[in-house]
Every structure is written in C-alpha cells, then in structure tokens.
C-alpha positions in Angstrom: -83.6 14.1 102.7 -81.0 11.9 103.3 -80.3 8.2 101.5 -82.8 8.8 98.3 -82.2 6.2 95.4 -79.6 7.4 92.5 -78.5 5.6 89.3 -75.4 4.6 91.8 -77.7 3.6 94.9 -80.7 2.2 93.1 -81.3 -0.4 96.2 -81.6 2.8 98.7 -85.8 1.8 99.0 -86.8 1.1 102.5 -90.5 0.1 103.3 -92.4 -1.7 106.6 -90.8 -5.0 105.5 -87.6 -3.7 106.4 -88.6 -2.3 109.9 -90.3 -5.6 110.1 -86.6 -7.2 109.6 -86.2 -5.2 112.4 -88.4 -6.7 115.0 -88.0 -10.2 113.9 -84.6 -10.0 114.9 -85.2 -8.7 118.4 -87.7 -11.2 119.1 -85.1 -13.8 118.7 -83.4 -12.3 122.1 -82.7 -14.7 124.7 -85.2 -12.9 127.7 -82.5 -14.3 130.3 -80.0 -11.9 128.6 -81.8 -9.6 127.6 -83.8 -9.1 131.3 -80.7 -9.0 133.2 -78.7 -5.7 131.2 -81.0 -3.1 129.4 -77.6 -2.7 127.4 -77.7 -5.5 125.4 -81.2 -5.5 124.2 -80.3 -1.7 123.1 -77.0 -3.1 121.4 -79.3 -5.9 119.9 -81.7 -2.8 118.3 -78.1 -1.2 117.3 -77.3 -4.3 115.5 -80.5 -5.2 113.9 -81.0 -1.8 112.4 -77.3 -2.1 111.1 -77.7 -5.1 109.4 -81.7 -4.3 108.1 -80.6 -0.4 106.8 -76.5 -0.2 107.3 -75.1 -3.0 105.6 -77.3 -2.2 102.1 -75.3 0.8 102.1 -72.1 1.5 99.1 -69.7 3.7 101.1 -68.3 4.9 104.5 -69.8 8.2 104.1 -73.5 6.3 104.3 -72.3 4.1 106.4 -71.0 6.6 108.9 -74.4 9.2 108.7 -76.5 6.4 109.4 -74.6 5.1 112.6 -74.5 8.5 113.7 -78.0 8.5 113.4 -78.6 5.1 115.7 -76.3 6.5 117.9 -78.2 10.1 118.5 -81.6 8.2 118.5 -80.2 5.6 120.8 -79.4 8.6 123.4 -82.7 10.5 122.7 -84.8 7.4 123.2 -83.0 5.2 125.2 -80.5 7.5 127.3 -77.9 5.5 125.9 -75.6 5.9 122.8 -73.0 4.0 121.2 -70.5 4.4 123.1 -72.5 3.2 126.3 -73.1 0.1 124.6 -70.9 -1.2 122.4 -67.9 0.6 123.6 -64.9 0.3 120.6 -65.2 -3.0 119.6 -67.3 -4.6 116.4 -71.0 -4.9 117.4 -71.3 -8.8 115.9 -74.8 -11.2 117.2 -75.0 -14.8 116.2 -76.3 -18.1 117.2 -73.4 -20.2 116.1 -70.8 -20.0 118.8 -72.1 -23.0 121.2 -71.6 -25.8 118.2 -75.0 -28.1 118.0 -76.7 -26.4 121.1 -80.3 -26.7 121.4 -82.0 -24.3 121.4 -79.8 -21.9 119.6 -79.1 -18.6 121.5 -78.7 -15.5 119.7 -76.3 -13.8 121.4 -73.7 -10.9 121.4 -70.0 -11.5 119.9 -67.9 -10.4 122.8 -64.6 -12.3 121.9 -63.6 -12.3 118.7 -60.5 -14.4 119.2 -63.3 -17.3 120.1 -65.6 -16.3 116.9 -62.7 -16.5 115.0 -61.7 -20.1 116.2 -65.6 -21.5 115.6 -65.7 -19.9 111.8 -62.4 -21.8 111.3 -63.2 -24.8 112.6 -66.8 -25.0 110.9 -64.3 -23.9 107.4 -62.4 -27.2 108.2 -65.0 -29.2 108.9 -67.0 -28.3 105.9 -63.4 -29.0 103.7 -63.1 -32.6 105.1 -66.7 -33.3 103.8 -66.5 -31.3 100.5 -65.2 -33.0 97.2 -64.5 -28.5 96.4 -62.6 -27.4 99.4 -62.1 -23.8 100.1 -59.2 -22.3 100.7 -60.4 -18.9 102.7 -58.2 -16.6 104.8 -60.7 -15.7 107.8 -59.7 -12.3 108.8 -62.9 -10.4 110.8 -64.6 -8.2 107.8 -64.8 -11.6 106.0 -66.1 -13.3 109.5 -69.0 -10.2 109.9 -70.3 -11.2 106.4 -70.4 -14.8 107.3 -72.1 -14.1 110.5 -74.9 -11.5 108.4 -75.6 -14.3 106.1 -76.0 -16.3 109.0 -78.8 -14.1 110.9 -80.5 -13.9 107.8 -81.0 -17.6 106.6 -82.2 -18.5 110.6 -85.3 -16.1 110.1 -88.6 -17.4 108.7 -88.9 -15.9 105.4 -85.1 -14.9 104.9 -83.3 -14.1 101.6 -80.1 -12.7 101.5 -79.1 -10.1 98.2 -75.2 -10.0 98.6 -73.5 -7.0 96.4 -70.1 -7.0 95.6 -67.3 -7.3 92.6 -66.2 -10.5 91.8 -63.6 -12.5 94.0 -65.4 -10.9 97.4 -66.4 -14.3 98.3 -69.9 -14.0 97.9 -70.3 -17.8 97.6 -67.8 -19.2 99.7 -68.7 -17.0 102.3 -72.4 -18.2 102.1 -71.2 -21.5 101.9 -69.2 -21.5 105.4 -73.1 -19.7 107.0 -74.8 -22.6 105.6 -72.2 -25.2 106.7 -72.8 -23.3 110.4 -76.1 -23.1 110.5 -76.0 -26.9 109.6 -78.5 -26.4 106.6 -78.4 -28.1 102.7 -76.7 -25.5 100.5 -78.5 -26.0 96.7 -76.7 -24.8 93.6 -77.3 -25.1 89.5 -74.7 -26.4 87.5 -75.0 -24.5 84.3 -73.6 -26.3 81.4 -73.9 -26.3 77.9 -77.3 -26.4 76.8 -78.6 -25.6 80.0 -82.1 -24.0 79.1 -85.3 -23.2 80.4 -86.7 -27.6 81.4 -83.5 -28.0 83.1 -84.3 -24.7 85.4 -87.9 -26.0 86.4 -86.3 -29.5 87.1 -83.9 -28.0 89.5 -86.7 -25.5 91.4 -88.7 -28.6 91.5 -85.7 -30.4 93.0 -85.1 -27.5 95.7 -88.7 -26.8 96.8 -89.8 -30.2 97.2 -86.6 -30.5 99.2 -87.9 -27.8 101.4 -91.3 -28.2 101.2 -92.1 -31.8 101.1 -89.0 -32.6 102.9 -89.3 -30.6 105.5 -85.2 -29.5 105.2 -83.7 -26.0 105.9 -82.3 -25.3 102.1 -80.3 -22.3 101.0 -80.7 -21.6 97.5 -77.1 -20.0 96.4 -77.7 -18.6 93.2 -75.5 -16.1 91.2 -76.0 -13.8 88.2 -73.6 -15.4 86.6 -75.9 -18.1 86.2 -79.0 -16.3 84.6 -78.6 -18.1 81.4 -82.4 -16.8 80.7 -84.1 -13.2 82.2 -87.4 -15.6 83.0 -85.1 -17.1 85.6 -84.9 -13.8 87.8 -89.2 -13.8 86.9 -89.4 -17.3 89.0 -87.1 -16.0 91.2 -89.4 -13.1 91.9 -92.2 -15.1 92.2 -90.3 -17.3 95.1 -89.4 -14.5 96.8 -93.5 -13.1 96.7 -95.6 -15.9 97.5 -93.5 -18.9 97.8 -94.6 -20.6 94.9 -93.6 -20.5 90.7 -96.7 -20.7 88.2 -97.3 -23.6 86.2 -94.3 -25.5 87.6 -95.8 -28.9 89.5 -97.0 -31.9 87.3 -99.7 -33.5 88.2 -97.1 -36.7 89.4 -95.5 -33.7 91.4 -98.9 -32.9 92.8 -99.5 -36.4 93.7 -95.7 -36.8 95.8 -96.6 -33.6 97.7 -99.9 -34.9 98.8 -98.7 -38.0 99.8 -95.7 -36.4 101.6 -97.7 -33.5 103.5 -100.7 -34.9 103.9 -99.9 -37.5 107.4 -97.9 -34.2 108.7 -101.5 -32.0 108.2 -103.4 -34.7 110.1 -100.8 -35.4 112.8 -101.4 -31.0 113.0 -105.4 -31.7 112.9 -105.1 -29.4 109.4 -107.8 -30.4 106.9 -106.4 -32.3 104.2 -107.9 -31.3 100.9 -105.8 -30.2 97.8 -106.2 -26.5 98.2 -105.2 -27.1 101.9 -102.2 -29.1 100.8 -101.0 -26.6 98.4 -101.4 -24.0 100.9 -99.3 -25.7 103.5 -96.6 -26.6 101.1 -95.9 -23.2 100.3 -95.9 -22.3 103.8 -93.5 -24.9 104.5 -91.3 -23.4 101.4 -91.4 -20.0 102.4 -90.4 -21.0 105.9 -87.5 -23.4 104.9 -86.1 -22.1 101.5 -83.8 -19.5 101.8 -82.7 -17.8 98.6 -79.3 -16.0 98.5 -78.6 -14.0 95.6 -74.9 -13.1 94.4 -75.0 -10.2 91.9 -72.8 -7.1 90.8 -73.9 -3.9 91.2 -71.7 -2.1 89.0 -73.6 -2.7 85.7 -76.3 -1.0 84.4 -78.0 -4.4 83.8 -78.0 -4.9 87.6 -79.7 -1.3 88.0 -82.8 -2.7 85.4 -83.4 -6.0 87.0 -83.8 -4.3 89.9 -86.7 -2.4 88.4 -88.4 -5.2 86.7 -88.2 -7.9 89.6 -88.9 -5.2 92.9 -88.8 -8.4 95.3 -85.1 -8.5 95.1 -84.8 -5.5 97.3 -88.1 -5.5 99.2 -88.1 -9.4 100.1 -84.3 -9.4 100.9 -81.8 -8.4 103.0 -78.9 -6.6 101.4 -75.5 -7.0 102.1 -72.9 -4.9 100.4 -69.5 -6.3 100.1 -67.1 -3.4 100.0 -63.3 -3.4 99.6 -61.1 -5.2 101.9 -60.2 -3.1 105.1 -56.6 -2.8 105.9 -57.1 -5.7 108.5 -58.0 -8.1 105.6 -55.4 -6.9 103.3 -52.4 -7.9 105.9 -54.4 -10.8 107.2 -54.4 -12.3 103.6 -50.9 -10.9 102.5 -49.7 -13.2 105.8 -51.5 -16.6 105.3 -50.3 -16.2 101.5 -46.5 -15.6 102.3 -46.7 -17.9 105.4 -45.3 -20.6 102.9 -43.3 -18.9 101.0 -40.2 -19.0 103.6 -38.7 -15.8 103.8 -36.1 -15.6 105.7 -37.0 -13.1 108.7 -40.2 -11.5 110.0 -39.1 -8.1 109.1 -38.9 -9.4 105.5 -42.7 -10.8 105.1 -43.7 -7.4 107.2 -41.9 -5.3 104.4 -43.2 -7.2 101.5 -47.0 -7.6 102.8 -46.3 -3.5 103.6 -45.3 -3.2 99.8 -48.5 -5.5 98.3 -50.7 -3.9 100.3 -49.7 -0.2 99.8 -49.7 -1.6 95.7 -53.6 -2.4 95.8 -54.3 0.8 97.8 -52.6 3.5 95.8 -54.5 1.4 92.2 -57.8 1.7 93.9 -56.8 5.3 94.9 -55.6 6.3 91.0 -59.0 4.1 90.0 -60.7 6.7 91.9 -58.9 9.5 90.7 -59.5 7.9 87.3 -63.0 7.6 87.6 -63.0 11.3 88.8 -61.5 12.9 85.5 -62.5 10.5 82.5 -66.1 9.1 84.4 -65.1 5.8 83.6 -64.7 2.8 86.2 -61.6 0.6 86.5 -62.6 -2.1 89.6 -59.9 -2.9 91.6 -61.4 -6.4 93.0 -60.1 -8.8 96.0 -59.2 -11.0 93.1 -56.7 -8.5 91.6 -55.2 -8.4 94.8 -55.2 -12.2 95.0 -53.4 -12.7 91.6 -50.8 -9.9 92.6 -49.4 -12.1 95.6 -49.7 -15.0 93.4 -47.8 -13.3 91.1 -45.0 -12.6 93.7 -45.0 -15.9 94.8 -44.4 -17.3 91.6 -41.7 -14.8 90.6 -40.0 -15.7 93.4 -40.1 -19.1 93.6 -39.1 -18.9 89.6 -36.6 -16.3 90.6 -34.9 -18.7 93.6 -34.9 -21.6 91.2 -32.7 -19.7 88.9 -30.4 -18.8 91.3 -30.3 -22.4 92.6 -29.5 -23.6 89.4 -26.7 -21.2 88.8 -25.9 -22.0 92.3 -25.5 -25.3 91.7 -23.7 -25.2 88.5 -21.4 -22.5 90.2 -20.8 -25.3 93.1 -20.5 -28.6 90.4 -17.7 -26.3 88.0 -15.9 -25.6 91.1 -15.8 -29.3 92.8 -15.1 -29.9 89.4 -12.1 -27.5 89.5 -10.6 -28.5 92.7 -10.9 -32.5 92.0 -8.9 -31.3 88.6 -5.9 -29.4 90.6 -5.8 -32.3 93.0 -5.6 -34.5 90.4 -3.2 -32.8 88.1 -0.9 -32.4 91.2 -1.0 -36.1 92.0 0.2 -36.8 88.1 2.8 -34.1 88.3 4.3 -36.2 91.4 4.0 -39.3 89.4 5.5 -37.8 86.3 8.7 -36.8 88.0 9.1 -40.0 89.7 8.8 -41.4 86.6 11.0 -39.8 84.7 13.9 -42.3 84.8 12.0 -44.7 84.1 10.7 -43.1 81.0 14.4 -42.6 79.7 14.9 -45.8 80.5 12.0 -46.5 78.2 12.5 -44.4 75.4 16.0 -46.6 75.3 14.7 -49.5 75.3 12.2 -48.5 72.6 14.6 -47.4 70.3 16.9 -50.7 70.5 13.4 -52.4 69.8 12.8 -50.5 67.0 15.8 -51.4 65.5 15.2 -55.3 66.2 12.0 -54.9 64.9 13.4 -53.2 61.7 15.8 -56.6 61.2 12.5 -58.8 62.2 10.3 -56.8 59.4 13.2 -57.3 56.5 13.5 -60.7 57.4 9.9 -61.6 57.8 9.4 -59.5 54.6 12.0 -62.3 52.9 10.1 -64.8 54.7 6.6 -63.8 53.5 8.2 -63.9 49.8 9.3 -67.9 50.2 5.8 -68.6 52.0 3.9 -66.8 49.0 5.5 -69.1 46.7 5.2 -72.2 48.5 1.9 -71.1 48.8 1.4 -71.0 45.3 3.4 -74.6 44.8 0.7 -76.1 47.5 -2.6 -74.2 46.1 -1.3 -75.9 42.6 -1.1 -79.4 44.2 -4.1 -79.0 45.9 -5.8 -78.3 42.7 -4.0 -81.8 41.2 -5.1 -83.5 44.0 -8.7 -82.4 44.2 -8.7 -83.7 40.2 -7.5 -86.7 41.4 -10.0 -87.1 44.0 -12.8 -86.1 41.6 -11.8 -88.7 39.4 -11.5 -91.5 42.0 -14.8 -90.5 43.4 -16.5 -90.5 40.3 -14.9 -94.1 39.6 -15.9 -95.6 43.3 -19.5 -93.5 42.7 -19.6 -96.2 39.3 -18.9 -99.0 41.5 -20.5 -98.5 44.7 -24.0 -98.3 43.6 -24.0 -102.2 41.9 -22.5 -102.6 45.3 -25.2 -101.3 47.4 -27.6 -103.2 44.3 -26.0 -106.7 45.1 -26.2 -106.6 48.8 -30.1 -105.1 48.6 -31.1 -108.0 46.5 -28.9 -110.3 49.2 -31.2 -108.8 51.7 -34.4 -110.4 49.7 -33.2 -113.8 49.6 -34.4 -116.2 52.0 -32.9 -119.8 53.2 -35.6 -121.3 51.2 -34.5 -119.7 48.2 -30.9 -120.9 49.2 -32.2 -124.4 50.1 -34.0 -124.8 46.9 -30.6 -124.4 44.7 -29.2 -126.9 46.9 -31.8 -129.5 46.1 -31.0 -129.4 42.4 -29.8 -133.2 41.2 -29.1 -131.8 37.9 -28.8 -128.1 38.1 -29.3 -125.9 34.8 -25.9 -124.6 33.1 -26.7 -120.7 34.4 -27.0 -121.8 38.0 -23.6 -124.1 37.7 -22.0 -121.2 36.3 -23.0 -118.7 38.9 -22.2 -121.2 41.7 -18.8 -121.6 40.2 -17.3 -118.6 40.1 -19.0 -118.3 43.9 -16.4 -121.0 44.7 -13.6 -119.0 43.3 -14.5 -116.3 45.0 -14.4 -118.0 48.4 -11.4 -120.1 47.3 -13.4 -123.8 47.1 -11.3 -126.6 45.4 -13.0 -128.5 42.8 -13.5 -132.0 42.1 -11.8 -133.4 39.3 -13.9 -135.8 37.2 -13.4 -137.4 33.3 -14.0 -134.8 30.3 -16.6 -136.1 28.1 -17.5 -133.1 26.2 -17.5 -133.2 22.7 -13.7 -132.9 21.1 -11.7 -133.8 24.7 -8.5 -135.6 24.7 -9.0 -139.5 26.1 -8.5 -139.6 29.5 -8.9 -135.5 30.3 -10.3 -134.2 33.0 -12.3 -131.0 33.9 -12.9 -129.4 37.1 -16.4 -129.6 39.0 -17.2 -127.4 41.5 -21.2 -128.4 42.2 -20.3 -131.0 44.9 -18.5 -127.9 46.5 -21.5 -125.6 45.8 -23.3 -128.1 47.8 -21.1 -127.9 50.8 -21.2 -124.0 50.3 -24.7 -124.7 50.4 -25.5 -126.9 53.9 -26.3 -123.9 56.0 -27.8 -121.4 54.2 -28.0 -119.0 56.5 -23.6 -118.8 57.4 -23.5 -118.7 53.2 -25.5 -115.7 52.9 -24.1 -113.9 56.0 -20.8 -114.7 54.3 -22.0 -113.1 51.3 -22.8 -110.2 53.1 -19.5 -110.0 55.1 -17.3 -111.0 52.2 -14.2 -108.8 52.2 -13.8 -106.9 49.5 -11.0 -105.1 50.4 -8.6 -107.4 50.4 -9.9 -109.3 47.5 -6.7 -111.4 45.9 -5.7 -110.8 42.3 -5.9 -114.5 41.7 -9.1 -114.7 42.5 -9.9 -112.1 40.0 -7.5 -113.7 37.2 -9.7 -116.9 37.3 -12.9 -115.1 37.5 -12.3 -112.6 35.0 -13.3 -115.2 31.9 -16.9 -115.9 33.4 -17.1 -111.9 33.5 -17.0 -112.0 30.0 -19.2 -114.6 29.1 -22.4 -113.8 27.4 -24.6 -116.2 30.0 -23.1 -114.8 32.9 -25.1 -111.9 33.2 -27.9 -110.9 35.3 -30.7 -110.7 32.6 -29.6 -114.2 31.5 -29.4 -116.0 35.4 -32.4 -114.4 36.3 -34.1 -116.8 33.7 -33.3 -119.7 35.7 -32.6 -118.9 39.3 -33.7 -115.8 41.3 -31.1 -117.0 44.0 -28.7 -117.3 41.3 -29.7 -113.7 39.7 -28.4 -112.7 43.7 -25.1 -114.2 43.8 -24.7 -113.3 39.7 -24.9 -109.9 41.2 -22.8 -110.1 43.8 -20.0 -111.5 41.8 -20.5 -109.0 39.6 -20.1 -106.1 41.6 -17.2 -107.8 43.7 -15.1 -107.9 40.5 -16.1 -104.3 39.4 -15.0 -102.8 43.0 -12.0 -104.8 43.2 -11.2 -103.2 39.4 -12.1 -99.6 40.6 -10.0 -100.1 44.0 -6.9 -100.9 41.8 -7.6 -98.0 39.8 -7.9 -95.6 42.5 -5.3 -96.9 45.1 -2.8 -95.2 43.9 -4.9 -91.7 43.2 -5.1 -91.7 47.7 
C-alpha cells in the first residue's frame, strides 16, 4: 500500500470527493478542443488528477510514484502515456489567458512565455489598484501555484488548503488568482482585542457578500489569524453545509429575505423562509470560496486536522515545497537587477554563490534533521533576507569606499592647489627680495625717527599733563563761579517771570482806570513815579507847600507825565513788557534806589490801593533786582 497517512503525511486521506474533483474538472473542457485531439482531453485527465491527488503531496519521491502511476494507467487505459501527451514541457490548464473573454475557456498552457506575460500584467494591474502592492518575482513554480489556486476558486464548491513554510507566498500568490479570476478577495484584520463578536461580524460580512450579493468572494484566511480554536469550528461548518449555527440576527434574516426573495420569484422558486434559507446557502456554497494558508510542520497543524476533517475532505490541497533551482536564479536576478554590478559574469557568479548558499543550508538542515531528529526550516524568506543582506552590505560597503574615495580625491586637490600655490609665492618671494632689503632699511631708519618722536612726545605728554592739571583747576574755579552766578540770576529771574505774569493779567481797563484818577492816592503816585524814572519821563516842577519847605521851593511832579504814559494803554503795557533790561542805566537805578527802600513801596502795601499799581510795583521791583544781580554777575562770565 502506497501513500497511507503518517504523523509527517497526516493529509494523505483520499475519498469520492476527491475523484469527484476529478470529474468536475473535465467537464469544464471546451468540447471544440477536446473533440478535435483525443490528446488533450487525456492531458486534461493527467492534469486533473495531478492537481486533485499530486499536488497534496510533501516530496519528490511521492510526487514522482504517483506520476508514474498516471502515466502507466494512461498507457494501459488510454494507449497513451505521458510522453505522448505532454511531451517535456510543464502540463499547466487555465482559463485566464484571453483577459475578460466570455465564456471563459479552460484550456492547455502551451506557451509559457505568453502565461508568463498575462500573470505579470494581471500583478501590475492588481498593484495600480492596491493601497499594499506586491512586489513578486514571477518565475514558473510560483506561476503553477497561481494557476492551481485559480482552477480551484472557478469550481462550484471550491476551497483551496495551501501548505507551506512561511514566506512561500501563500497569500500573495492567492491574491494575484483572485485578482485573475476578477473575484472580491476578503480578509480579517486581527488587531488587538480582536475576539469572538468581531469574527461573526466579519462571516456575516463575507457570506452576505456572497450570498445576498450574489458576488464571487474568496475568503483568504491564515492560521496565523486563529486568534480562537472555535474559528477553525465555523470554518468547518462553512466548508460542510454552507452555513455557521446561530450566526444570522433576526435584522440579518430580514436583509436576506428581502435581497433573495425578487431573485427566487424571477426563478419561479417558492418564496417562504425555509425556501430562502435554503437558497442562500446554496448561493454561499456556490460563490464563497475559502482558501486556507497553514503550516504543516507543527504538531498543532497535525491535531486540527483531526478535529475539523473538512479541511482535507472539502478542499483541495496544495503543497508549497521549496523553491526549484528555476526560482532560486529567477529571484537572485530580479533582486541584483538594481544593484548595478558591473558585468554579467559578476551577477551570474554572485546569484551562483547565493543560490549554492541556501542549497547546501537546506542540505546540512537535512543532514541535521537526520542525526539529532530535530527540524531547522530553511524558508523562501531566509533566502530573501540573505540577498537583502548582500545588497545592503554592499551598498554599505561601496559607500565606504566612496567616502574614502572622496576624501582620498579632496586631500589630494587639496595637495596639488597647495604646491601650485606655494610655487607661485616662491616666485613672488624672490622677486621680492630687493624690495624687502629695501624695506627692512627703511624700517630701521624709521625706528630710529620714531625713537626721537616717542622721547619727545614723552616730554610733550609731561607739559600737556600739567597744563592739563592748570585747566582742570580753572575749570573747577569757573564752574564755582558759574554756580554762584546761576544761583544769583535763579534769585532774580523768578520776581522777573512773577512781574511779567501779573503784566499779563492786567487789562486796558485796569490801565484806564489809573488814568482817570483827579486826585490819585499817595501809593499809586509813588508807583507811577518811579515808572517815569524808569522810562526816563521829565517832571513838572510845581511850588513846595509841604509842611517845613523853604518859601519859594519847588518839588518835582511826575502825575501829569504818568498821564501822558497813560493815553494808550495798550503801547504802555507792551512797553512794560518789552522794557529792556539789559541795558538798564545806572542813573536810572541811582534815583530809583530811594523808593526801593521805602516802607510803602512794596507790593503788600500798593496792592491796598491799586491792583494796576500792585503790577507795575512789581515790575519795578524786579527791574531793579535784575539790574543789581547783572552787575553782580557781569563780571563772573
């Protein structure tokens, strides 16, 4: 017995589903193909038994017995084997090489250069649509995978279980069939706090997007993203029946009805609720297709196997294995395409050196395996990381020697502009030469001038300190002086500025008023008296009859000339106000000087009589003390 289920090969269980796989796939054969060459509806029962039984399979040595066995059953049945057939090439079927025909033909893969052009052109579409594009290296093995997730997702009823390590490109490879089969690819987002509610929101989400909706959906899921074991149990139950227990609300119940139930009459379908149920899992099980992503090489894997059997008998299995040769230089290539080497036989010996590095680690992983029994995986990712690894060495490695480079380059510029330089002031120096004796002559007669300069200058700085001294001492005497003569004007300047404000009240009726006196008091004859004197008015002589005169004397009387003073008021107090008191004449001050001294001829005492009076009492006053204070200072300036 051949192919029996171990601890290693705990997916090796085949049943009439699988041989059911079997025929579903040939009845998708074009009949005009088909009728016209025998060969390819055998190579299409080679290639659906490869992909139904073959591609579960974990190694070459299975792989190999069970081809062996297609091909001697192929020449006992059919009278044709494998080499008839298929001839050397890769036997690849797949309805994606006329983009957007209608009806889709399943066909044989006879030119993989084409193939390989559609997969990369459906890869570049799906990145300039993608906000996550995918940076994939398409090299065949990675093109059969895509084409095997393909066949499966176009069948009613078809889930895909794809085995490998992580970094096979499980996902991305799914991704790229979905994107070519132009179906809705569906994915959780586990984040924190993900739990059991958010994982019946999200299968509501998908199967009402395939069964109310009516839209092909694959439903990428990873085991990775089993937060909870009960998510494999609903898994389990999608894969049976179509439907999860207890998941629809009764508002759920109510959107499907509406949503299905015009569809079931436009059908002639009866359109009760059981009748509605039933046809919305029909419509699931026909348009959801689930694609599992697991690891075998746990034990973990090997018991959720057990528990949930519809993982292996409701999908198809596709075992990722290591990268072939092919796929190891096809990567190495596209990796080092940017890296700018500098000639071909350079990137051939370095993609020679990464890829004999990953082979000879999964050959001593093997060996290692063999003596201890314990695994090391050598996964496409570690191979991945090692030309990253290379790349960034070198690119650090050439940005080293750049810098040095250009350091090396800078210190000798750097050296050359110096020589140049100190050549060009070598030249100079000896033509300069004279010149500089010439110099150094001349500098030392000047030093000797400037000697005789600094002694005298020295003598000269002596006189100046003491005539310095001489002038601060004078300037000290005269800033006394000034002190005193500005504290002597500051006594007579403010009776001054007094006088003149109280000018400034008087008005020409207070002026006229004086005038109008017939017989003026003795305080306002007095003040207009020494007014005359002051503006140099002649009096009138008249007889002395005061008490004790000489017969015949006479006194002077200066009220008729106060009254002519008086006739225009406004000229005498303008020439109050512009009276010159700088040039005041001692004679005038002589005869003023006795009224100054008079008891009655003060301001307290006119102001009794006259408030004109008290003005000009003022006035005089002040004129006689500035004239005093001028005569005191004059010769301080």
């Amino acid at each position: 017995a051949k192919l029996l289920p171990t601890p290693a090969k705990s997916h090796y269980t085949f049943n009439l589903r699988d041989l059911a796989r079997v025929f579903q796939g040939l009845l998708r054969a074009d009949p005009k193909l088909v009728g016209g060459d025998k060969n390819e509806l055998f190579g299409l029962w080679m290639h659906e038994n490869l992909r139904v039984f073959q591609d579960r399979m974990v190694n070459n040595e299975d792989r190999e017995w069970f081809r062996d066995l297609v091909d001697k059953t192929a020449q006992e049945k059919m009278g044709a084997g494998w080499t008839e057939v298929v001839g050397e090439g890769r036997l690849i079927y797949g309805d994606y090489l006329i983009p957007g025909a209608d009806p889709r033909i399943y066909q044989r893969v006879r030119d993989m250069a084409q193939l390989q052009r559609v997969v990369e052109e459906a890869l570049e579409d799906y990145n300039s649509v993608t906000n996550a594009p995918m940076q994939l290296v398409m090299f065949l093995d990675a093109i059969e995978h895509v084409s095997r997730v393909c066949r499966v997702i176009r069948l009613p009823l078809g889930n895909a279980l794809l085995l490998g390590v992580g970094g096979s490109g499980r996902q991305s490879l799914t991704r790229l069939a979905t994107a070519l089969e132009e179906f809705e690819l569906f994915q959780i987002e586990v984040a924190k706090g993900y739990g059991k509610n958010e994982w019946r929101d999200d299968l509501r989400k998908v199967l009402l997007m395939a069964g109310s909706e009516g839209k092909n959906v694959v439903f990428l899921f990873t085991d990775t993203q089993i937060v909870q074991e009960n998510f494999l149990e609903d898994i389990n139950n999608i894969l049976n029946s179509g439907e999860v227990p207890n998941l629809w609300k009764t508002e759920d119940t109510e959107t499907i009805g509406a949503a299905l139930r015009p569809i079931m009459q436009g059908l002639g379908l009866p359109a009760t609720k059981n009748a509605v149920n039933s046809f919305f899992v029909t419509r699931v099980r026909s348009n959801l297709h689930c694609v599992l992503a697991m690891s075998p090489v746990s034990d973990e894997f090997r018991q959720r196997l057990r528990m949930f059997p519809a993982l292996v008998n409701c999908c198809t299995i596709d075992w990722f294995s290591e990268w072939p040769l092919e796929a190891l230089n096809s990567v190495a290539n596209t990796f080092l395409g940017d890296v700018a080497l500098e000639s071909e036989e350079l990137v051939k010996s370095v993609v020679e050196s990464c890829v004999f590095i990953h082979q000879s680690v999964e050959r001593k992983s093997k060996e290692f395996y063999d003596v201890l029994r314990r695994f090391n995986y050598v996964t496409p990712t570690s191979y991945l990381e090692l030309l990253q690894t290379f790349i960034r060495l070198l690119r650090e490695k050439r940005d080293d020697i750049e810098t040095t480079r250009s350091r090396l380059q800078i210190g000798l510029d750097k050296l050359n502009s110096t020589a140049s330089q100190v050549a060009v002031m070598e030249t100079e120096l000896v033509d300069l030469q004279p010149v500089l004796e010439r110099t150094s002559i001349e500098v030392e007669e000047m030093i000797v001038v400037i000697k005789a300069d600094t002694e005298e200058a020295d003598k000269t700085k002596a006189k100046v300190l003491v005539q310095e001294k001489e002038a601060n001492e004078k300037a000290a005497e005269a800033k006394e002086i000034a002190d005193d003569a500005q504290a002597d004007l500051d006594y007579a300047l403010p009776a001054l500025d007094a006088a003149l404000a109280s000018l400034k009240l008087l008005t020409r009726n207070d002026v006229v008023e004086v005038k109008s006196l017939k017989n003026p008091p003795a305080g306002v004859r007095l003040v207009m008296e020494v007014a005359c004197l002051f503006f140099a008015m002649k009096p009138k002589m008249i007889p002395d009859n005061s008490p004790g005169a000489k017969p015949g004397a006479k006194m002077a009387d200066y009220w008729d000339a106060s009254t002519k003073m008086l006739n225009d008021p406004t000229a005498f107090l303008d020439s109050l106000m512009t009276y010159d008191k700088e040039n005041i004449s001692e004679d005038i001050i002589k005869k003023a000087e006795p009224y100054m001294c008079r008891e009655d001829f003060t301001v307290d005492a006119i102001r009794k009589v006259s408030k004109a009076c008290t003005s000009i009492c003022m006035w005089a006053t002040a004129m006689y003390t500035y004239y005093n204070v001028s005569v005191s200072v004059e010769p301080k300036r």
